[in-house]
Structure formats: C-alpha cells, structure tokens
C-alpha positions as CSV (number, residue, x, y, z in Angstrom):
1,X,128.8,88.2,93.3
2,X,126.2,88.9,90.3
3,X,125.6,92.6,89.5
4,X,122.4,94.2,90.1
5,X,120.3,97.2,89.3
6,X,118.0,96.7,91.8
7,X,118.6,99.6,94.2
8,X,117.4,97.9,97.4
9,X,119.8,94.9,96.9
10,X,122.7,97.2,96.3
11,X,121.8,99.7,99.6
12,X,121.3,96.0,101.3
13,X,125.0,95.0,100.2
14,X,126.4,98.1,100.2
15,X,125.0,98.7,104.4
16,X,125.2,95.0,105.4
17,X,121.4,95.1,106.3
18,X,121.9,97.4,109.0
19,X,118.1,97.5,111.1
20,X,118.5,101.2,111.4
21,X,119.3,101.9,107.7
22,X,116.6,99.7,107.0
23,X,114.3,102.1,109.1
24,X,115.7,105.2,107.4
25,X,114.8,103.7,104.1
26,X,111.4,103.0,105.0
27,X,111.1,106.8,106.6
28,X,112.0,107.7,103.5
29,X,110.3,105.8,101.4
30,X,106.7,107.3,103.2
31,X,108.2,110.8,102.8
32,X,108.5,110.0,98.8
33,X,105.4,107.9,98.4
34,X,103.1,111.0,100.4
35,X,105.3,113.3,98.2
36,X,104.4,111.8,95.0
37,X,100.9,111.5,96.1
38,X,100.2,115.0,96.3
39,X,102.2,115.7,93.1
40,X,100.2,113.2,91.5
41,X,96.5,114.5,92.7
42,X,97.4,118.2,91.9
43,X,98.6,117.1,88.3
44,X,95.4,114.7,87.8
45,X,93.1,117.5,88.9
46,X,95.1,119.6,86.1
47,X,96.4,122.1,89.0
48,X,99.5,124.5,89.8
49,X,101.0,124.7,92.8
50,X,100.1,128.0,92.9
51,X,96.5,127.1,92.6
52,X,96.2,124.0,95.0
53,X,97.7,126.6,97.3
54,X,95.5,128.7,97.3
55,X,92.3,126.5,97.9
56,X,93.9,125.6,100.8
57,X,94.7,128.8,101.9
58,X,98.3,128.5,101.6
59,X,101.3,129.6,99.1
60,X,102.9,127.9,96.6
61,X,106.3,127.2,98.8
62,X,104.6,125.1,100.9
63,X,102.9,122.5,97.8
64,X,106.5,122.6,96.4
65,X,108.0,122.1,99.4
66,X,105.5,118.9,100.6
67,X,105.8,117.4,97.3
68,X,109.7,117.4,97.9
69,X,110.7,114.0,98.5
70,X,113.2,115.3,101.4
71,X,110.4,117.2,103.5
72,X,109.8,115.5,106.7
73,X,107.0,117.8,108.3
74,X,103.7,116.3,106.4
75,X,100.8,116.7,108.7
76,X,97.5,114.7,108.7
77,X,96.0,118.1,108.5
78,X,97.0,119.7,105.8
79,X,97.3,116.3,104.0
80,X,93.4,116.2,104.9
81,X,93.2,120.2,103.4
82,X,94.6,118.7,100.0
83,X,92.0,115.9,99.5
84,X,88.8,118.5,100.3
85,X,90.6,121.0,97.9
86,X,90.8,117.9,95.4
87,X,87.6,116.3,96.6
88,X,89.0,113.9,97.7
89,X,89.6,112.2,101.1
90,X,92.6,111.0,103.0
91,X,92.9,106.7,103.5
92,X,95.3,105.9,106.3
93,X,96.4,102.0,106.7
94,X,98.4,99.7,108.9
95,X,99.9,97.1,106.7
96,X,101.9,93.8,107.6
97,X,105.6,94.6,108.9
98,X,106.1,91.2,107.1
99,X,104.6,91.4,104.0
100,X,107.3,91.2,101.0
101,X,107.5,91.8,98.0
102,X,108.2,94.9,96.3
103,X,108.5,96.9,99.8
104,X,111.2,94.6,101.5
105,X,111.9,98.0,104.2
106,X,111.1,95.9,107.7
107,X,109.0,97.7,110.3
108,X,105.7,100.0,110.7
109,X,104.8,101.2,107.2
110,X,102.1,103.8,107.2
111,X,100.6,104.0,103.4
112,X,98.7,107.0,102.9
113,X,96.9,107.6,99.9
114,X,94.2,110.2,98.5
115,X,91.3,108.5,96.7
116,X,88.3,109.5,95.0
117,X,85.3,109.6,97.2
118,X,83.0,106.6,96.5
C-alpha cells in the first residue's frame, strides 16, 4: 500500500470507512469550519476577542471558546449576533450529500458562512 499524507485517506484506512466515523468527521468538520469562520471575521474586521465580545454583549470566554474547534454548542443566534457586530449577515446552505471532492465526509453538511452584505 502507497503512503499518504492525506489525512482523510489515512482516518479512511486507519477506521475501515466506518459510516459513524464518517459522521463524526463531518460533525467535526462544521464545528472547525464555523470555528474558523468567526476567528477569521473577528481578525479581518481587525478585532480582539475581548472587543467582538463586547458588541455582542458578551465576554471574551465565550469568542474564545466558539472559535475553539472542539466547542459543540454554536447557536444560530449568537452566530447571527457576530455578523450584525461585524456587519455582516449569516448564509446558511444545504449542499449535495454526494458531492465529492475535497469534502469526501458522506451525509447532511450544513456550511455556514458570514459574508459581507451586498
């Protein structure tokens, strides 16, 4: 067998393309992609945590804590309370459970992204 560095061929081989892995993966996945979202609007609008927190009317804890990869609780609200703060708004999507490519996690994928208001 060749050798890889491609992590989702090695978690494929590695788990023998277990359907529930694969759906904790793509859980995951969302929780890093909404995580990384936030990071990146806060750092584009040239914010602190402590600062986006507190146009939302929150603390900084809870910015650091939603735009930590592990955190599981991200709400459409406060998700929403970033993108005003940001002036932005929040884009929610269904996309194909087939498409491939890059994504090759199987199921419902939810993309949500903050974009700049047209």
């Amino acid at each position: 067998m060749a050798k890889t560095k491609d992590a989702l061929k090695i978690l494929e081989r590695t788990t023998g393309g277990s359907s529930t892995v694969r759906q904790g993966i793509a859980n995951a996945r969302i929780n890093l992609e909404v995580a990384q979202m936030i990071y990146d609007a806060r750092t584009k609008a040239g914010m602190s945590q402590r600062e986006l927190g507190e146009l939302i009317g929150s603390r900084q804890s809870v910015i650091a804590r939603l735009e930590d990869a592990d955190y599981q609780g991200h709400s459409l609200s406060i998700l929403q309370r970033i993108g005003n703060a940001l002036g932005q708004r929040l884009e929610l999507r269904y996309v194909s459970a087939n498409r491939r490519g890059p994504r090759r996690a199987r199921g419902l994928s939810v993309s949500n992204r903050l974009q700049r208001r047209a």
